[in-house]
C-alpha positions, 0 to 999 in steps of 0.5 A: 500500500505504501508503494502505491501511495508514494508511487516509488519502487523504494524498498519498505519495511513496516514495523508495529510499535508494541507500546502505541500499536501504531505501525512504523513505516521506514524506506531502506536505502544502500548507502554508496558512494555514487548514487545510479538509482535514487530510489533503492540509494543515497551518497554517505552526506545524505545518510549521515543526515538521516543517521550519523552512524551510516556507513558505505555499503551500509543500510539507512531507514528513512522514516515515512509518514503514515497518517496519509496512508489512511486506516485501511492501508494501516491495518492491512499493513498490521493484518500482514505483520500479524500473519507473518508473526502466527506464521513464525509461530506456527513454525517453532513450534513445529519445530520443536513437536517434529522431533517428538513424534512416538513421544509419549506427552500428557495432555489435557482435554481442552474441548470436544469438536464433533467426535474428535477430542481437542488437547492442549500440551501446554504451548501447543493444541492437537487433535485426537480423532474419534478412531484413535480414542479407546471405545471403552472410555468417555471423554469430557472436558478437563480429563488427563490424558496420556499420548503418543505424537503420531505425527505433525503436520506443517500446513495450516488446516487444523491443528497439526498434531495427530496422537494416538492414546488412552487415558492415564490412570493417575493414581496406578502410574504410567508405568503400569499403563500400555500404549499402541503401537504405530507406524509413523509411515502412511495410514 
């Protein structure tokens, strides 16, 4: 939006001010020592204006108004740099359960959507479908379970995290209880 704006092909960075909420629009130049495309560079007087500390072959941002933006161009900005925050989200946490998988973890169930049950691990939700639940047990909200990581999804349908478990018995200890066996290959 802001390169519409201003009509220019200058490189733009967008950064959310936390403490306002306001996002912060900057233009980034090279800085060089002859300028061949005024739009991506600027010679080391004009950046030392802008920041003292510039160096050649260094980048200056160049803060840019955004009030003539207007609020729709505001808050797509902020729309995207939200999606790219989930995103980077989505995959630390990835990550960090893709290496899990055959772990047994313990989780919570957090809600019921239709036959599947919805656990939270803490950091992350997964989803027990209704063909991995033990046909002896029933389910309610706030029970304690104990799963096996089947597998993890990086895409962003649903949750990403599919388990394969039975309620743990708290009181006899985990060590009494057995788990399924699985194949991490194709179901």
């Amino acid at each position: 939006m802001a390169r519409k704006h201003y009509r220019t092909n200058e490189h733009y960075i967008a950064e959310l001010n936390e403490k306002t909420g306001s996002i912060d629009l900057f233009a980034v130049k090279k800085v060089v020592e002859a300028v061949e495309n005024p739009a991506m560079e600027l010679t080391l007087l004009e950046a030392r204006r802008i920041n003292p500390a510039a160096e050649l072959e260094s980048e200056v941002c160049i803060p840019k108004s955004t009030d003539l933006l207007g609020r729709i161009s505001a808050q797509t900005a902020k729309q995207v740099i939200f999606q790219k925050i989930r995103a980077a989200e989505r995959e630390t946490i990835y990550q960090e359960y893709s290496g899990r998988v055959g772990e047994r973890v313990n989780c919570t169930v957090k809600r019921i959507e239709g036959t599947d049950l919805v656990l939270d691990l803490g950091k992350a939700e997964a989803r027990l479908p209704k063909i991995e639940q033990s046909r002896l047990e029933n389910y309610s909200v706030g029970d304690r379970l104990r799963c096996v990581i089947k597998a993890v999804d990086k895409s962003g349908e649903g949750r990403g995290w599919s388990f394969r478990g039975r309620r743990q018995s708290w009181s006899c200890g985990c060590s009494s209880r057995r788990f399924p066996k699985f194949t991490t290959g194709p179901s």
